[in-house]
C-alpha positions, 0 to 999 in steps of 0.5 A: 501447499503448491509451489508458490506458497512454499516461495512465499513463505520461504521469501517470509523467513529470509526477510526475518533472518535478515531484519536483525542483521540489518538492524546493526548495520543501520543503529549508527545511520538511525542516530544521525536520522538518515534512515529508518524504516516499518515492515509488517507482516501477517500470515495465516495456514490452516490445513485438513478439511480446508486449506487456506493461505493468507500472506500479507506484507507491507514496508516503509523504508525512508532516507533522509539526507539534508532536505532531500527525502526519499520513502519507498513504500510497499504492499502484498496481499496474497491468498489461495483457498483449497488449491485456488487463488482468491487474490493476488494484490500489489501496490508499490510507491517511490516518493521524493521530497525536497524540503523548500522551508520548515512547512513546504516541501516539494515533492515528485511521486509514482506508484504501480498497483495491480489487483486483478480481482478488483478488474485492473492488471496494472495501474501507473501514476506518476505525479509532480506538486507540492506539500504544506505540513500542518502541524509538527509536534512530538505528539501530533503531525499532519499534512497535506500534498497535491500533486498533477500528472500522468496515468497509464492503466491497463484494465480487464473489462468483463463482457459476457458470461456463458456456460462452457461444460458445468462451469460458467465462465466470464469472456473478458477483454483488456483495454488500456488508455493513458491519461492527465491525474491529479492525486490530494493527500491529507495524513495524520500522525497522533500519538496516543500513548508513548507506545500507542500510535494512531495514523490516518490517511486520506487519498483521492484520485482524479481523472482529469479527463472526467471528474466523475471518474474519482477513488477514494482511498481511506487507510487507518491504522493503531499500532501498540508498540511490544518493545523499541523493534516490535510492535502490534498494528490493526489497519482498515483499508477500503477503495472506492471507486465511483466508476469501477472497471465494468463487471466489478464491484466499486468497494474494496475493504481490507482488515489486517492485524499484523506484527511490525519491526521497526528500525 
């Protein structure tokens, strides 16, 4: 394994060691409902006649304080294949709320991606709007956000390809533009079983500058709870792009089953 597997597995066992200390310090805040949190985790290491990495981890910390509602979300997916890195994946989001009546809330957000599989080094998006929560019950929640505002993305257009030495090799150059964003949101809670949750979340992005320029972003998740800290999710993620970055695919498919502890 290179250098930065071994980090990367050892960031993993720090996060671990952590998580149960952490847990203590905040049992009291849970009673009150001011912060919990989700991290899920999923690793695979095969060695011998082919050596693969895979590394996955997503979290959701939230922090509630009256009206106001903080989530900070995040997400990796790292692999590398016989010494080669196949993907390097980041997403990352800051959300606040402000509760305005039992179903409205107002809400500012911003997220940063980059994939550089997928032909962006980065991606930022920062937004302002509205939420309008559906329907809240101990078994079903599901909402709704809209939210208008700016974009900045710096992507890696392929141009050509051609032969250097046995290998071919892709000539590519970065373009980067700024631009007005809209971002529509739909999300659904429903607990299937005291212990079996299921989530499913809806997301489409415009370029206000050309309306044919969309994505769509579809997650889908089944949790299955082990005990109160523990549980087994399975999560379908799959990107669209109608116009993808030239050179690259307008489909990307993610399947996880992962561990998850919860505070």
């Amino acid at each position: 394994m290179d250098k930065k597997t071994n980090r990367i597995i050892a960031l993993l066992l720090i996060l671990c060691s952590f998580s149960f200390p952490l847990y203590t310090q905040a049992q009291e805040q849970k009673k009150q409902n001011i912060y919990f949190s989700s991290t899920s985790f999923s690793v695979l290491l095969t060695g011998g006649n082919t050596k693969d990495f895979f590394f996955s981890m997503d979290t959701v910390q939230n922090l509630v304080w009256d009206k106001h509602k903080f989530k900070l979300a995040g997400q990796i997916i790292y692999t590398r294949s016989n010494g080669e890195k196949k993907s390097e994946i980041y997403n990352a989001a800051l959300h606040y709320n402000l509760q305005l009546n039992p179903r409205t809330y107002f809400l500012v957000l911003s997220h940063f991606s980059r994939n550089v599989p997928s032909g962006y080094n980065f991606r930022f998006a920062f937004s302002s709007g509205a939420g309008y929560t559906w329907l809240a019950s101990k078994k079903i929640n599901t909402s709704t956000e809209l939210a208008f505002g700016w974009s900045s993305e710096n992507n890696a257009d392929k141009l050509a390809q051609q032969v250097i030495g046995n290998k071919m090799t892709t000539i590519q150059s970065n373009v980067s533009s700024s631009f007005i964003s809209s971002i529509m949101t739909t999300k659904l809670d429903y607990l299937l079983a005291p212990s079996t949750e299921f989530v499913i979340q809806e997301t489409i992005f415009l370029d206000l500058r050309e309306f044919q320029r969309y994505r769509l972003y579809s997650y889908t998740a089944i949790s299955a709870a082990i005990n109160k800290h523990f549980a087994l999710k399975t999560s379908v993620q799959v990107n669209y792009e109608n116009k993808p970055v030239p050179g690259f695919k307008n489909t990307d498919l993610y399947l996880l089953s992962s561990i998850v502890f919860k505070i």
